[in-house]
C-alpha positions as CSV (number, residue, x, y, z in Angstrom):
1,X,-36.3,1.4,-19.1
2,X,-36.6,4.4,-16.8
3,X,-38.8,4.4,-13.4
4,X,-40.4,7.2,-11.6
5,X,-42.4,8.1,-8.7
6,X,-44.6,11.5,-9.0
7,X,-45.8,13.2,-5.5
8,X,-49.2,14.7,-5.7
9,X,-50.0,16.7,-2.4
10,X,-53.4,17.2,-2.0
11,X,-56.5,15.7,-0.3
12,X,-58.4,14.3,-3.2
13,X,-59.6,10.9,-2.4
14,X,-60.7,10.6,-6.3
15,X,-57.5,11.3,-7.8
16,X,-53.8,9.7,-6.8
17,X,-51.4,10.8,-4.5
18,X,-48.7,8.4,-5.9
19,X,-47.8,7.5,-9.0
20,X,-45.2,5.4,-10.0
21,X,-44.0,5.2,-13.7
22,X,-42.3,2.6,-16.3
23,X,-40.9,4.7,-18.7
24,X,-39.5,3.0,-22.3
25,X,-36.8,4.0,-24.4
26,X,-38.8,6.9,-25.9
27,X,-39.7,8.0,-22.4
28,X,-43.3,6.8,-23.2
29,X,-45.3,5.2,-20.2
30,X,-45.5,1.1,-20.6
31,X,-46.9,0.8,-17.1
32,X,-48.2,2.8,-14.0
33,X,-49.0,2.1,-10.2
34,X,-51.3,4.7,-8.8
35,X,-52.3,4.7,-4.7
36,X,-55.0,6.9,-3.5
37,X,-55.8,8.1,0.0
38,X,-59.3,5.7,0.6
39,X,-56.7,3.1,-0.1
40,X,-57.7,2.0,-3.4
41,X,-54.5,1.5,-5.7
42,X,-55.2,1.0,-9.7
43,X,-52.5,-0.6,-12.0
44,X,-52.2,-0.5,-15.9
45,X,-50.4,-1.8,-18.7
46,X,-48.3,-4.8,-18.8
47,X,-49.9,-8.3,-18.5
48,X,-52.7,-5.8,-16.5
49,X,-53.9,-4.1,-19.4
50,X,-55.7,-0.7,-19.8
51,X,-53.2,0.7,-21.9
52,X,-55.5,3.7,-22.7
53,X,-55.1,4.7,-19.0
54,X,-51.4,5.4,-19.8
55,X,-49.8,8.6,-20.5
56,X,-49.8,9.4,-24.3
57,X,-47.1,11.8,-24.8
58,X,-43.5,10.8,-23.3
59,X,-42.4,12.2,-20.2
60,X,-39.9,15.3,-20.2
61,X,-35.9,14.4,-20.4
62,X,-35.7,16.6,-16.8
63,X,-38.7,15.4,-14.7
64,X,-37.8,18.6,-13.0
65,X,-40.1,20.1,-15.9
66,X,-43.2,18.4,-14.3
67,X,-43.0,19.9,-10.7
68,X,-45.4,22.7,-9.9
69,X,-44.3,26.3,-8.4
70,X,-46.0,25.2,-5.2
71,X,-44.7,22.6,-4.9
72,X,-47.8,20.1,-5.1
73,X,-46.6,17.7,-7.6
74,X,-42.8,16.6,-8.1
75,X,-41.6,13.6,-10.0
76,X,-38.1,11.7,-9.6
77,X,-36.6,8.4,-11.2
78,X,-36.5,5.6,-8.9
79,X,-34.6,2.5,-9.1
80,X,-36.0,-0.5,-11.3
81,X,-35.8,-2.9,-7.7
82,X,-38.2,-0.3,-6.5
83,X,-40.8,-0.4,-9.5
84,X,-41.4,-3.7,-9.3
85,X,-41.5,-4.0,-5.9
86,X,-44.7,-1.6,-5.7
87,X,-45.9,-3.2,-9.2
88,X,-45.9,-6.9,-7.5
89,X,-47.6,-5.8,-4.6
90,X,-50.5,-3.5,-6.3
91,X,-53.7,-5.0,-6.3
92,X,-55.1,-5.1,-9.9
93,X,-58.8,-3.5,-10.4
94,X,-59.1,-3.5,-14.5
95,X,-62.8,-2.7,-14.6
96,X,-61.8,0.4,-12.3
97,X,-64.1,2.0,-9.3
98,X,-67.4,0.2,-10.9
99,X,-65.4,-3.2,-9.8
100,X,-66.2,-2.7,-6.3
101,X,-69.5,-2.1,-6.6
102,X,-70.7,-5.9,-8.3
């Protein structure tokens, strides 16, 4: 397994800032942690479920190819320690946004 953290600068509250990333052996996403600026944080895959929320197609072999020009989104392998850290501490929504609101 493979971990990363992607950096998304903007001021979106309706779309992460951070992401971070289990990657298998493939490089396909098995689970993801994303935080968003109102302070909501969403988590998927895993014993949380959602696996259509995942990235389909496998990440690139330099996460170099997934930074912008401008410099709005970069990406970077983190350590596993890390990963699991954030993933323990996320707060798990799986019926998304509409949860907060029943």
């Amino acid at each position: 397994m493979k971990y990363l953290l992607a950096e998304w600068t903007h001021q979106e509250e309706d779309e992460p800032y951070l992401i971070y990333s289990e990657m298998d052996e493939e490089r396909r996403e098995t689970r993801r942690v994303e935080f968003y600026r109102n302070g909501i944080t969403f988590s998927y895959g895993g014993e949380r479920g959602n696996e259509g929320a995942l990235r389909q197609q496998p990440f690139p072999e330099n996460l170099r190819d997934l930074q912008t020009p401008e410099g709005e989104f970069s990406a970077r392998e983190i350590s596993l320690g890390l990963f699991y850290e954030i993933w323990n501490q996320a707060q798990e929504r799986p019926d998304g946004f509409m949860g907060m609101f029943f």
